[in-house]
Backbone as JSON, one array per atom type, in Angstrom:
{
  "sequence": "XXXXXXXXXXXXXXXXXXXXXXXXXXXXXXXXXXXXXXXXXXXXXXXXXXXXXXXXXXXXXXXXXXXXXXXXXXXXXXXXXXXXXXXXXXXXXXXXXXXXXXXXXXXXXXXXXXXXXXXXXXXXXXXXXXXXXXXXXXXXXXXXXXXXXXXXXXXXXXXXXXXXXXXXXXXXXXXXXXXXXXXXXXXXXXXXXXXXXXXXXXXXXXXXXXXXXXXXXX",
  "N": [[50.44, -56.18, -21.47], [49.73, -59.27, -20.21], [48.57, -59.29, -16.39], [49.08, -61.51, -15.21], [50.52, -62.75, -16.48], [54.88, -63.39, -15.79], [56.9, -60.54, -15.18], [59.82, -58.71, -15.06], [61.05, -56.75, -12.35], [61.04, -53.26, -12.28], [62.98, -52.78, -10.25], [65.2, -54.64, -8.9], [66.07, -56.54, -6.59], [68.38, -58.4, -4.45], [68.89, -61.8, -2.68], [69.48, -63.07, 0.55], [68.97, -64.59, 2.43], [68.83, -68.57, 2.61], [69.45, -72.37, 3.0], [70.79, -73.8, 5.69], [73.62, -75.31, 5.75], [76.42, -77.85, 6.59], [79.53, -79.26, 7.03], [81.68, -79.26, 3.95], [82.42, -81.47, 1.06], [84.32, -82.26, -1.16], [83.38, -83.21, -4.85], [84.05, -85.95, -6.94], [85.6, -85.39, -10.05], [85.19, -85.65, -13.41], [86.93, -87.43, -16.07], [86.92, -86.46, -18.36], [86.26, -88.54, -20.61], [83.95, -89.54, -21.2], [81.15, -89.77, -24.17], [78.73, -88.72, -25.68], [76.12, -89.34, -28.34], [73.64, -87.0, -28.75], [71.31, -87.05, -30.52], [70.85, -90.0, -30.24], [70.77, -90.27, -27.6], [68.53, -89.27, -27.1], [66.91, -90.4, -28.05], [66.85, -92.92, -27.09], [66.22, -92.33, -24.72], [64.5, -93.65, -21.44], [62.16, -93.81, -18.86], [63.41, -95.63, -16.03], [63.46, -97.94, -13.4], [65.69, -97.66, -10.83], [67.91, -100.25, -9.63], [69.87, -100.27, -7.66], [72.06, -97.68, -5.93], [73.96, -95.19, -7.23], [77.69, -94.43, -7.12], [80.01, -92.43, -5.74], [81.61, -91.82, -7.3], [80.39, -91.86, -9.87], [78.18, -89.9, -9.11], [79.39, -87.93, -9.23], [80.41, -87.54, -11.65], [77.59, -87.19, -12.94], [76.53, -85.02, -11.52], [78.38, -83.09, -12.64], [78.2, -83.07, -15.32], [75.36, -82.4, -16.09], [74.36, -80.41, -13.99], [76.28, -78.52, -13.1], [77.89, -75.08, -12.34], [78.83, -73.2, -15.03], [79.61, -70.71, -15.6], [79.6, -67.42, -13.58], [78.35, -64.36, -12.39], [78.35, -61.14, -10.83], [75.72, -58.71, -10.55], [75.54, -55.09, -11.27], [73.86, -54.59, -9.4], [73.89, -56.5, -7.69], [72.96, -58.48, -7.31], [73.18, -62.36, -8.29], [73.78, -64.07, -11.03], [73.75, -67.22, -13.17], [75.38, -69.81, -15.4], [74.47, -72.92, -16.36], [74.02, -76.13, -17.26], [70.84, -76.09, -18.1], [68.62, -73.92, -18.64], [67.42, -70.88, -17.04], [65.07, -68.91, -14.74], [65.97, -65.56, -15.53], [68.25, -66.15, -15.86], [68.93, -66.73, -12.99], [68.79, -68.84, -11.57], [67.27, -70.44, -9.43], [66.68, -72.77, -8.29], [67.22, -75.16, -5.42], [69.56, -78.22, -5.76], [69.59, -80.55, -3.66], [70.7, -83.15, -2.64], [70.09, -87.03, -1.98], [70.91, -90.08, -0.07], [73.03, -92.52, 0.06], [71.13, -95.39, 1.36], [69.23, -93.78, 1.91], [69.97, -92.12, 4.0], [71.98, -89.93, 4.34], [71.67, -86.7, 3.42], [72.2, -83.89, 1.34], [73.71, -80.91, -0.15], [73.59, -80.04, -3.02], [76.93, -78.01, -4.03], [76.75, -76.22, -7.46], [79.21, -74.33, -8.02], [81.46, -74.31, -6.61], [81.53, -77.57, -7.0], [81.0, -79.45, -5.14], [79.03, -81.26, -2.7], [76.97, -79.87, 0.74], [76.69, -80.92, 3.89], [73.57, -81.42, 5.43], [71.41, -81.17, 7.99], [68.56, -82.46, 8.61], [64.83, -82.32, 9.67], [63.98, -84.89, 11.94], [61.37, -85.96, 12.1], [59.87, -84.98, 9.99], [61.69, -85.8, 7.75], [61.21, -88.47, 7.84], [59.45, -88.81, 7.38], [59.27, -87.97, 4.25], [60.91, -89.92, 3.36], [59.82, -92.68, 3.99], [57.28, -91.88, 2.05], [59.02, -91.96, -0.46], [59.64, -94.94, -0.39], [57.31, -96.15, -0.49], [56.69, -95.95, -3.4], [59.4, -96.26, -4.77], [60.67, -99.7, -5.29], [63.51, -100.14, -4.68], [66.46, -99.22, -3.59], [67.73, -96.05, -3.79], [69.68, -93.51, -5.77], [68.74, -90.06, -4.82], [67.39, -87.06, -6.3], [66.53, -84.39, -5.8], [64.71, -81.07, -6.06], [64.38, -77.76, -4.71], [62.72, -74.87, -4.45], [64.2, -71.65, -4.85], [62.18, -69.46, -3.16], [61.85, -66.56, -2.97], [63.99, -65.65, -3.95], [63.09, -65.4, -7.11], [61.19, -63.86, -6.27], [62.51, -61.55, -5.55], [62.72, -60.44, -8.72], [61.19, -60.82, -9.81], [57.77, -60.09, -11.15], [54.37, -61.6, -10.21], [55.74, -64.32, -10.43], [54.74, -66.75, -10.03], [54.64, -69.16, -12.06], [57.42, -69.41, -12.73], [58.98, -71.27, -11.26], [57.81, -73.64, -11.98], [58.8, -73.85, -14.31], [61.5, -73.89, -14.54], [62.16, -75.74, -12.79], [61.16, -78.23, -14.31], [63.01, -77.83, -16.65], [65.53, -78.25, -15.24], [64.78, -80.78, -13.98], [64.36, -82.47, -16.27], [67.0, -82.13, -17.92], [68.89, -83.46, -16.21], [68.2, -85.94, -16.06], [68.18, -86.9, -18.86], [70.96, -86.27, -18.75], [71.67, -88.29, -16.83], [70.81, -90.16, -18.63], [72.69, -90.41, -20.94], [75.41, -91.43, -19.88], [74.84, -93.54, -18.99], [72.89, -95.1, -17.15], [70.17, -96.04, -14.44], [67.08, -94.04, -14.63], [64.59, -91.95, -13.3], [61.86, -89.82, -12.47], [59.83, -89.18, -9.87], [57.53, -88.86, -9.71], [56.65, -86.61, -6.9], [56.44, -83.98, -5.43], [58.44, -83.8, -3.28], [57.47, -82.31, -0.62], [57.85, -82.82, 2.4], [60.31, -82.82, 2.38], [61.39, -80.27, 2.07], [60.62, -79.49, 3.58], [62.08, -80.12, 6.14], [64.25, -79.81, 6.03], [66.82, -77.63, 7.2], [66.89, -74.23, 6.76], [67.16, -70.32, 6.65], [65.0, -69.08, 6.14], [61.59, -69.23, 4.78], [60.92, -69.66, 2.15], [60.81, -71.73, 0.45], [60.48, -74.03, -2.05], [58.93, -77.15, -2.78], [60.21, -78.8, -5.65], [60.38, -81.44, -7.17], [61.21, -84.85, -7.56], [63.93, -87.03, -8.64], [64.82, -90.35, -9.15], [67.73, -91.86, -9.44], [70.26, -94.23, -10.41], [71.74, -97.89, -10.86]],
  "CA": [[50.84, -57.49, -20.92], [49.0, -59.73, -19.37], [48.88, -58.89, -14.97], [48.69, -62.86, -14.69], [52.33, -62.78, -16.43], [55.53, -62.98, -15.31], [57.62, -59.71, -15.98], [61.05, -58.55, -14.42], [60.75, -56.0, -11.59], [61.83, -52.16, -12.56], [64.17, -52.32, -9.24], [64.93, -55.93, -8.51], [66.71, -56.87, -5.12], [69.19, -59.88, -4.44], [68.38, -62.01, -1.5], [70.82, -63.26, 1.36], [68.85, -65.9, 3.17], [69.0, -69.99, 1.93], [69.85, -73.6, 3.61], [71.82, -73.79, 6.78], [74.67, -76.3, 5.16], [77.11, -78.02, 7.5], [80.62, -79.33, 6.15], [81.75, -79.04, 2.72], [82.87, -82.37, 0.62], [84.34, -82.08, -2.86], [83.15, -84.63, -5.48], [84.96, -85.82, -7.92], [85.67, -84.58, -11.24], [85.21, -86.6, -14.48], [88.43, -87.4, -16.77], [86.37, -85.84, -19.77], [86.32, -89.58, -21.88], [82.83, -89.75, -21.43], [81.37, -89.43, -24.85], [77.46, -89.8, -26.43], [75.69, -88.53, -29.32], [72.84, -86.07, -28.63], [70.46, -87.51, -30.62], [71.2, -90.99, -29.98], [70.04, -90.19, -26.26], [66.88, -88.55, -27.15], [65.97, -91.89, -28.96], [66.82, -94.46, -26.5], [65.6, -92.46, -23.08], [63.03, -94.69, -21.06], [62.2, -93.87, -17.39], [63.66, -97.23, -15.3], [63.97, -97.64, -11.72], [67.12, -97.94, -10.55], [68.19, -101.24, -8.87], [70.73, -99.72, -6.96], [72.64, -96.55, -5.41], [75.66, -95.18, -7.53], [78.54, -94.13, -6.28], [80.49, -90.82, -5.3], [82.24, -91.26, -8.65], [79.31, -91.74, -10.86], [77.29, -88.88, -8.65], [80.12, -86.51, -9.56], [79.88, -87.29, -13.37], [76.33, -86.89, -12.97], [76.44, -83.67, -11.55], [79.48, -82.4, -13.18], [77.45, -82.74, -16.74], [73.9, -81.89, -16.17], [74.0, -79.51, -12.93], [77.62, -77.96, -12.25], [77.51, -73.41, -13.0], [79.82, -72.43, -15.9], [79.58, -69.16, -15.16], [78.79, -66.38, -12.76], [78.89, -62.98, -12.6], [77.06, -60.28, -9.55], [75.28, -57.49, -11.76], [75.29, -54.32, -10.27], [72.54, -54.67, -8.25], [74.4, -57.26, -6.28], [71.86, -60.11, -7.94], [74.22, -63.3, -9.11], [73.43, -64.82, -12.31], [74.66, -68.08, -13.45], [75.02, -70.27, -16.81], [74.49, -74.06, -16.05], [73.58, -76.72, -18.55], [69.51, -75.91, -17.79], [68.02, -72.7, -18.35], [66.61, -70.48, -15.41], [64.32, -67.51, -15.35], [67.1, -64.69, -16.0], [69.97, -66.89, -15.04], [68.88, -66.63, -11.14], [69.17, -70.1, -10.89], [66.45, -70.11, -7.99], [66.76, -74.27, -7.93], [68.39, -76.05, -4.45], [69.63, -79.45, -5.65], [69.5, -81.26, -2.46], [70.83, -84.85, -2.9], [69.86, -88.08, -0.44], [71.78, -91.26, -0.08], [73.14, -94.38, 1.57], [69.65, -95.86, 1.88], [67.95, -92.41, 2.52], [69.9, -91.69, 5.25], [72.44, -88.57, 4.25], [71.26, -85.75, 3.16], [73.44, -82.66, 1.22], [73.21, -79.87, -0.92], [75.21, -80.16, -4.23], [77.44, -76.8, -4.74], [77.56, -76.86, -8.35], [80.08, -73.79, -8.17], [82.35, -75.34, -6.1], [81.11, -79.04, -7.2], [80.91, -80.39, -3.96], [78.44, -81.71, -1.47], [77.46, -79.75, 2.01], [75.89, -81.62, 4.85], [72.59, -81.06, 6.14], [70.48, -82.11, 9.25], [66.92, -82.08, 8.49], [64.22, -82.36, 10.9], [63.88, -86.42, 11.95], [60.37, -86.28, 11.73], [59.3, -84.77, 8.71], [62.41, -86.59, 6.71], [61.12, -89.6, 7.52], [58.13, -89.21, 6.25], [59.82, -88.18, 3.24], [61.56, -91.28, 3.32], [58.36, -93.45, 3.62], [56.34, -91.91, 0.95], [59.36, -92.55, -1.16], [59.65, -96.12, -0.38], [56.15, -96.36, -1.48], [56.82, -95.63, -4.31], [60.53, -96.84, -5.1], [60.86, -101.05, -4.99], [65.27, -100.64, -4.24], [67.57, -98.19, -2.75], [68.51, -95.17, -5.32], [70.32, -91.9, -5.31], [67.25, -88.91, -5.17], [68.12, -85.73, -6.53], [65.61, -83.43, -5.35], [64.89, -79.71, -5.95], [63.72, -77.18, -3.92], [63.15, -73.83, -5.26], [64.02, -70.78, -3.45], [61.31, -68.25, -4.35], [62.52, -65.53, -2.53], [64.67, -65.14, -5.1], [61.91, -65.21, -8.15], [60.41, -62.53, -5.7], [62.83, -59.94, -5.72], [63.34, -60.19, -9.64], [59.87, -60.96, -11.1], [56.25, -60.25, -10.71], [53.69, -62.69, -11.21], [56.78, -65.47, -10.6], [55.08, -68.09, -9.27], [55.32, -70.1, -13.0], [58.95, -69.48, -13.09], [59.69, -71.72, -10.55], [57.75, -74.65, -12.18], [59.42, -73.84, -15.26], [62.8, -73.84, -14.25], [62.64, -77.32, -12.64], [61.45, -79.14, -15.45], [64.59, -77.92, -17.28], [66.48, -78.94, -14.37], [64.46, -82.29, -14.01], [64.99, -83.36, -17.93], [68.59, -82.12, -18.13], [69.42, -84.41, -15.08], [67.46, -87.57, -16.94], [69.14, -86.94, -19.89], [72.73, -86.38, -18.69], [71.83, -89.75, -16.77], [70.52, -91.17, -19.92], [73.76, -90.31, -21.12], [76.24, -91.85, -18.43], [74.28, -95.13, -18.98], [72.2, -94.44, -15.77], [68.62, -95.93, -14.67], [66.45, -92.49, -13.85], [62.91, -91.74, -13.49], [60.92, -88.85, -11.66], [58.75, -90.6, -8.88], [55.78, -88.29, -9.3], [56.02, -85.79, -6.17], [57.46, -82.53, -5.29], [59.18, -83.56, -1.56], [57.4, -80.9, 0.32], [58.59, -82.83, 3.65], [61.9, -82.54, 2.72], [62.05, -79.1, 1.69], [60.39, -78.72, 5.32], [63.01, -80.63, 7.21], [66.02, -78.99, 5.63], [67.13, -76.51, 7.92], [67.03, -72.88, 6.17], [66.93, -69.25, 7.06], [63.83, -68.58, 5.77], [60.49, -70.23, 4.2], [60.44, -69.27, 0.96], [61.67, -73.05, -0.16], [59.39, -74.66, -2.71], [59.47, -78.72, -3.26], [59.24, -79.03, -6.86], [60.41, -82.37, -8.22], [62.11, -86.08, -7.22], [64.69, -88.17, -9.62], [65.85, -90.99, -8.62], [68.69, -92.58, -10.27], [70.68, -95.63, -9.92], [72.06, -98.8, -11.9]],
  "C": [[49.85, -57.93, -19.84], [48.98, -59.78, -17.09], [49.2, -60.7, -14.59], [50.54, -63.46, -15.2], [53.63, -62.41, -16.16], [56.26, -61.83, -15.71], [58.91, -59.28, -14.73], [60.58, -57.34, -13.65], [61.45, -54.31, -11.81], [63.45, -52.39, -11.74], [64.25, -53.94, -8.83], [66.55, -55.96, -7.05], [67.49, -58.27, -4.62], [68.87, -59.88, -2.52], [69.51, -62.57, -0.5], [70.34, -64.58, 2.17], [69.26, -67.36, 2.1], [69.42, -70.73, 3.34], [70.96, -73.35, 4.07], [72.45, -75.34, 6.37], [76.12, -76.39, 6.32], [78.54, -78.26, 6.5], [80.53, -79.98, 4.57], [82.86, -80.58, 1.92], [83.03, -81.85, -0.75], [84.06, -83.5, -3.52], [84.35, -84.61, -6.89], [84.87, -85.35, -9.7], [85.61, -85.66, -12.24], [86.67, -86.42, -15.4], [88.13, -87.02, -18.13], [86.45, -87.06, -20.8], [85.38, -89.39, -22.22], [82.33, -88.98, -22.6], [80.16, -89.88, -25.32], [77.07, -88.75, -27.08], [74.3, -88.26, -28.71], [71.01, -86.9, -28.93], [70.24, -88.76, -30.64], [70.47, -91.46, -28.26], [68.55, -90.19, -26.41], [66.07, -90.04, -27.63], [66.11, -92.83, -27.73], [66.55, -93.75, -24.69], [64.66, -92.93, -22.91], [63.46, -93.79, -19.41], [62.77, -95.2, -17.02], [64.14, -96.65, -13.85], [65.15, -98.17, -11.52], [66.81, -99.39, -9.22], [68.91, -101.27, -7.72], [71.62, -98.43, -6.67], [73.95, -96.26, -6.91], [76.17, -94.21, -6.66], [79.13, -93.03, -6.12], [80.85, -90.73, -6.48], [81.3, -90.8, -10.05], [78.74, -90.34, -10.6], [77.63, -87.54, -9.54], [80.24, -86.32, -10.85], [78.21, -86.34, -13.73], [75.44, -85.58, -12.96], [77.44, -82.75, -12.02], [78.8, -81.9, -14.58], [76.36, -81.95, -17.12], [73.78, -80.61, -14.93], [75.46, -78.2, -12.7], [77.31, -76.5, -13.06], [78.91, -73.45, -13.49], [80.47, -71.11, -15.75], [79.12, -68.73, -13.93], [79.34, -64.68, -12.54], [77.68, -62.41, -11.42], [77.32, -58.97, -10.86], [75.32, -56.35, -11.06], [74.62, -53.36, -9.11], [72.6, -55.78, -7.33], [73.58, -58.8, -6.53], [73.14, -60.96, -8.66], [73.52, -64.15, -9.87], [74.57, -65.62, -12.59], [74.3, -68.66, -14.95], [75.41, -71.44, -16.5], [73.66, -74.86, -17.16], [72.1, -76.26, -18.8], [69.29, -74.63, -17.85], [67.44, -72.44, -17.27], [66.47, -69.08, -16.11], [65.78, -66.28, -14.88], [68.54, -64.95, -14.98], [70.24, -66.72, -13.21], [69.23, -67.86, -10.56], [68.37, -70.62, -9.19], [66.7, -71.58, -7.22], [67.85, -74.85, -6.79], [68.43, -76.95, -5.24], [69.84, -80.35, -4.57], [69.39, -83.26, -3.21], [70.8, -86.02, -1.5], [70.32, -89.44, -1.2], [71.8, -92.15, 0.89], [71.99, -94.69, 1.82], [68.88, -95.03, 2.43], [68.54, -91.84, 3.82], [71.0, -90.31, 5.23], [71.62, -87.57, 3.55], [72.24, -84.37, 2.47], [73.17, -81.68, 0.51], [73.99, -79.54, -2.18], [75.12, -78.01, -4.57], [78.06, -76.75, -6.26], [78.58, -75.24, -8.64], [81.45, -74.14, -7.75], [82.55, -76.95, -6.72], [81.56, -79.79, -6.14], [79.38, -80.16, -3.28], [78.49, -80.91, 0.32], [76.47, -80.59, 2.39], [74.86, -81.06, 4.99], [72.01, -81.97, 7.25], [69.26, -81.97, 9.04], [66.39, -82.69, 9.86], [63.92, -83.79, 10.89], [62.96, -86.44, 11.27], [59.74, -86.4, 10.36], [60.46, -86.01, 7.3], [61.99, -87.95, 6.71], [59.9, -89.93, 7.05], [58.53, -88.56, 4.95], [60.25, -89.64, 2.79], [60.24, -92.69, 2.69], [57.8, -93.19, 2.27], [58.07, -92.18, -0.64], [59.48, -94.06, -1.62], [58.49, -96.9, -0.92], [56.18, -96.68, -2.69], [57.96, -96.42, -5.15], [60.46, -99.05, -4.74], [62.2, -100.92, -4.51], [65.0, -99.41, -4.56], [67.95, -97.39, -3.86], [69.01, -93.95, -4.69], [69.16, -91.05, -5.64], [68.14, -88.03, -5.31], [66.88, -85.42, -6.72], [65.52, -81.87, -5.69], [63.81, -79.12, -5.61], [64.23, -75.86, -4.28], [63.02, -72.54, -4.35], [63.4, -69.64, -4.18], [61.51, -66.97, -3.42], [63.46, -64.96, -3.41], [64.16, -64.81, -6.25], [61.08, -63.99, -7.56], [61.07, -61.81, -5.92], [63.99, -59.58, -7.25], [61.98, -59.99, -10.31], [58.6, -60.54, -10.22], [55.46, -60.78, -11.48], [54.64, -63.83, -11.28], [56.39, -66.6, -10.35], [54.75, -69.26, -10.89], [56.23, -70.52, -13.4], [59.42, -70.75, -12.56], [59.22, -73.65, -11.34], [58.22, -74.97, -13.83], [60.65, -74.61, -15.25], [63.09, -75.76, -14.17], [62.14, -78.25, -13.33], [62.17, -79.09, -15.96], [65.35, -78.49, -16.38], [66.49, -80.33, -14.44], [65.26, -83.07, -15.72], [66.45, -82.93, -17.93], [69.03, -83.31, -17.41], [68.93, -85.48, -15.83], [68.27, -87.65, -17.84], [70.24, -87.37, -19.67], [72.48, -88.22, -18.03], [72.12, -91.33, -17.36], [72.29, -91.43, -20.69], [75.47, -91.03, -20.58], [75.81, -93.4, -18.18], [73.13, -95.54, -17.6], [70.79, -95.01, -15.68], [67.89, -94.05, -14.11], [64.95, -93.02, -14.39], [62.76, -90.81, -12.51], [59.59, -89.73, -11.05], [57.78, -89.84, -8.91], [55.18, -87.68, -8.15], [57.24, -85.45, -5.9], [58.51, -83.03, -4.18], [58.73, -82.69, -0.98], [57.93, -81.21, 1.73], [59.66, -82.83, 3.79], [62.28, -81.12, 2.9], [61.44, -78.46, 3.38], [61.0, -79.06, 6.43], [64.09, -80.09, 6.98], [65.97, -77.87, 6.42], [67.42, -75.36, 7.08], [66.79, -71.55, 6.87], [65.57, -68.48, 6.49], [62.48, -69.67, 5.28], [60.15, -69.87, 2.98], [60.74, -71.2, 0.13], [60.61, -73.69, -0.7], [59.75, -75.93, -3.03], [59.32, -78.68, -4.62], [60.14, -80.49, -7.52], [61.61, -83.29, -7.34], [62.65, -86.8, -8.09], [65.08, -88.93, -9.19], [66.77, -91.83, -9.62], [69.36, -93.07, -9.86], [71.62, -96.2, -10.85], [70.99, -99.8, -11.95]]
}
């Protein structure tokens, strides 16, 4: 095998740090009507910018479909593996979803085990230059769904991980488009990681990688 590829670690080690998350909001749950054919999506997704924000109810469809963990189980090596619509390198699930709102100005961390929303405080500075280089970019106000990958965790499973992580969140990214696509939803990926977000989010460590921005809307 190639030294340049990733492979699982004989002895692999579960990690304990992540994002210092303030209070905990539940979102809401979908009434299961919602109802689209597969390949019906695949044909009619387009990127579009969203015109406007949706709302707590939409969010919670949004992430109820494409993001929320089915499963989980701790192996007995204390490592927790999950099963969420998106594949991940051996169900580690390394991906924060970190969601921003109200005109860029909350900030949270979607629990999709729970399926709620915690708070965060990021650092002024750096978020607002997040903010900016989105606005650049964006013409109107949208919901971002962000991910930030915690490689601390890809460390103490794999060696050679650092492709995993840009793996992972393209499955993440397209699932989320999709399910949008799905839900009737504008989406598009704005074409940069967030590294000033993932550096304003308050965490216990620095392993936190920016890898990818959606924004979605109506």
């Amino acid at each position: 095998m190639s030294q340049s590829e990733p492979a699982p670690r004989e002895v692999q080690h579960r990690v304990t740090c992540g994002l210092l998350m303030g209070a905990q909001i539940a979102l809401p749950t979908p009434s299961f009507d919602d109802k689209a054919e597969f390949f019906d999506i695949l044909e009619s997704r387009r990127s579009l910018q969203p015109q406007r924000e949706i709302d707590n109810n939409a969010l919670g469809r949004l992430l109820w479909y494409g993001a929320r963990c089915k499963e989980r189980a701790i192996d007995p090596r204390g490592i927790t593996r999950q099963r969420r619509p998106f594949p991940s390198a051996g169900g580690l699930h390394e991906q924060e979803i970190i969601v921003v709102r109200h005109e860029y100005r909350d900030v949270s961390r979607y629990d999709g085990v729970t399926h709620a929303l915690s708070s965060a405080q990021p650092e002024p500075e750096r978020f607002l230059r997040f903010v900016e280089h989105v606005r650049c970019i964006l013409e109107n106000d949208a919901t971002l769904i962000c991910l930030m990958a915690h490689k601390c965790v890809l460390e103490g499973a794999y060696l050679c991980n650092d492709s995993l992580l840009w793996r992972d969140a393209g499955c993440a990214l397209a699932m989320m488009q999709l399910t949008a696509s799905a839900l009737g939803f504008c989406s598009t990926l704005i074409g940069i990681t967030g590294e000033d977000l993932a550096k304003a989010v308050p965490s216990s460590c620095s392993g936190f990688v920016a890898t990818g921005v959606m924004a979605v809307g109506l």
